[in-house]
C-alpha positions, 0 to 999 in steps of 0.5 A: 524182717518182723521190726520190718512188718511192725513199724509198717503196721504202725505207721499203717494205722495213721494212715488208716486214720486218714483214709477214714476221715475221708471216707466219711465223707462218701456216704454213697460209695461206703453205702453201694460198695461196702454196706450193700457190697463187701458187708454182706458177704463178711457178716454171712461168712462169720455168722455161718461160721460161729453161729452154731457155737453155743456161746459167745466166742467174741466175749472169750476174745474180749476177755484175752484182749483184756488179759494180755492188756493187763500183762503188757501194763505189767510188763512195761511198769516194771521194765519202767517203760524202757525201750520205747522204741521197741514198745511203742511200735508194737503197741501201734501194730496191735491198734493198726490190726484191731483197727482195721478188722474193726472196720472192715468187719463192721465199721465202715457201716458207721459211713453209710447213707443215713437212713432216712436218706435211703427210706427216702423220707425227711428227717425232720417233722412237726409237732402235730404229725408228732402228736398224731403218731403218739395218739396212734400208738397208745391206741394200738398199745392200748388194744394189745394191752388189753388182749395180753392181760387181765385188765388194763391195770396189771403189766404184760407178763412173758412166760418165755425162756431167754431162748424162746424169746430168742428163737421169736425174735428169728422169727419175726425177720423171717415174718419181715423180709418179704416186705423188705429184702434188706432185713433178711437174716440167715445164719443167726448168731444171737446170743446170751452174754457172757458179762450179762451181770457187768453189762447190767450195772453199766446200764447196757441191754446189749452190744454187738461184737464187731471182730466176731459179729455176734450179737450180744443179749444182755438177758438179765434185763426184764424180759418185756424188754428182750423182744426189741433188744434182740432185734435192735442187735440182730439190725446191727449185724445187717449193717445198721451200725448207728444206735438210732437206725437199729432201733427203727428197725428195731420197732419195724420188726416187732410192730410187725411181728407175728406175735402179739407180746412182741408187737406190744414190746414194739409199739410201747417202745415207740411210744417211749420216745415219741412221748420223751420227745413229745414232752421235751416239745410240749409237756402239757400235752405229753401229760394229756395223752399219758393219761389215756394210756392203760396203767399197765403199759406204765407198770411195764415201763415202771418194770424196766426203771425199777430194774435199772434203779437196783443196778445203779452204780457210781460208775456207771456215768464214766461208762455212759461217757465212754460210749457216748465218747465212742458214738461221737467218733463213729460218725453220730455228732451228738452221741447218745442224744442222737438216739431221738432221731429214731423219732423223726425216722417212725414219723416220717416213714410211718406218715410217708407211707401211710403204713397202716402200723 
């Protein structure tokens, strides 16, 4: 009976294989019936249940997963790989498993609409708009810098906990969800890392745990960098599962936060890349505008570099390629290139709605 149920499983997983693809292709049932339908529920049950837990119980899983991993390799070197036809169906039903909770936790939000289609906005721009949006930003970057710190050559300085700062970003979905119902967030599960000090020498801020639904704040990382982290990682959990779209939300909620050192970490981070695609467009005139912003806007951005520079480590291009590899076949065709697209989304909702930022 249990042969049985594992060659089921196994044969189960390219099945599952199939049904995805097809999935894939039906955006607008994936958006009605499982990001707005099934998704919610699941995501609620999960974080209600393991959000009081005061560490990561996903990090813990990971690591059995990463143990059990090394004792099965183990096992099948020294056996010389015999038996295949006992190992290999065992190995399929594990994936068949891990597969479909990924998906059904999670997953499946890699096939809904894309958001521009849902803000109904277009997801193509001009240089000019692009131009426009910049010029606003380092002027609200400007004016925030300026009623933070001394003057306006010294870096923004956040005095904050790892906590506290977590405990604000909370705060800033309540602040939000009046104007938009969809970034309500009850039952919070955000959380420090557990592998904080990997994370930061693989060049990652953070990452959600599908199989748990917890995010995952890697808080090594300058805490200027923290406010939009969060939030990026808590957009994740409301089913934005694509890296450009949880970044969007991401600059929504802390442009619009309460607190001014957020909404300085959410406009300066729009600016980031409205200014990398500005200069990729016109590198002139990328230049220009730079040179109007207060000097120590680039002192929190030379911050973040200097950070990631003291953790560089050979390795870390085969983990960039990995995830990008792993963005490529979720649904996002250009891997880690397809984070400018959250430019296209600022432009056009912000020009769409005349938002006053």
């Amino acid at each position: 009976m249990k042969r049985k149920s594992t060659l089921l499983l196994a044969i189960l997983l390219p099945v599952q294989i199939i049904g995805i693809n097809i999935l894939a292709g039906h955006s607008n049932f994936v958006e009605e019936y499982y990001s707005n339908g099934l998704y919610p529920a699941i995501s609620k049950i999960m974080r209600y249940s393991l959000g009081f837990i005061p560490f990561s119980l996903g990090d813990f899983l990971y690591a059995a997963l990463i143990i059990l991993l090394i004792i099965w390799l183990i096992r099948r070197v020294s056996q010389k790989f015999r038996n295949p036809r006992v190992w290999i169906p065992d190995a399929l039903a594990c994936l068949s498993i891990i597969y479909f909770c990924f998906h059904l936790f999670w997953g499946f939000n890699y096939y809904r609409l894309p958001l521009h289609k849902t803000l109904e906005i277009e997801n193509e721009y001009t240089t000019k708009k692009l131009i426009a949006l910049s010029e606003t930003l380092i002027e609200r970057s400007n004016q925030l810098h300026l009623e933070l710190a001394e003057n306006d050559s010294v870096k923004v300085e956040y005095e904050y906990t790892k906590s506290e700062l977590f405990d604000i970003t909370l705060k800033g979905y309540k602040h939000i969800q009046k104007e938009f119902p969809e970034l309500t967030y009850n039952g919070p599960a955000l959380k420090r890392s557990l592998y904080s000090l990997p994370l930061t020498y693989m060049g990652f801020n953070g990452y959600l745990n599908p199989l748990t639904n917890e995010a995952q704040v890697n808080t090594l990382i300058v805490p200027y960098k923290i406010p939009t982290t969060a939030s990026h990682e808590v957009g994740h959990q409301l089913g934005f599962a694509k890296e450009n779209e949880a970044n969007f939300v991401a600059c929504l909620v802390t442009m619009n936060h309460p607190n001014k050192k957020f909404r300085y970490s959410g406009y300066t981070f729009a600016l980031s890349y409205c200014l990398s695609e500005l200069y990729r467009r016109d590198q002139v005139k990328a230049e220009e505008l730079i040179a109007t912003m207060n000097k120590g806007i680039l002192k929190n951005y030379q911050e973040v570099d200097d950070f990631w520079r003291q953790h560089t480590n050979p390795f870390e291009p085969v983990f960039k390629a990995t995830y990008n590899r792993y963005l490529i076949v979720n649904n996002q065709s250009d891997g880690m290139k397809s984070y400018s697209y959250v430019v296209a989304l600022l432009v056009n909702y912000f020009d769409d709605t005349r938002n006053a930022l």
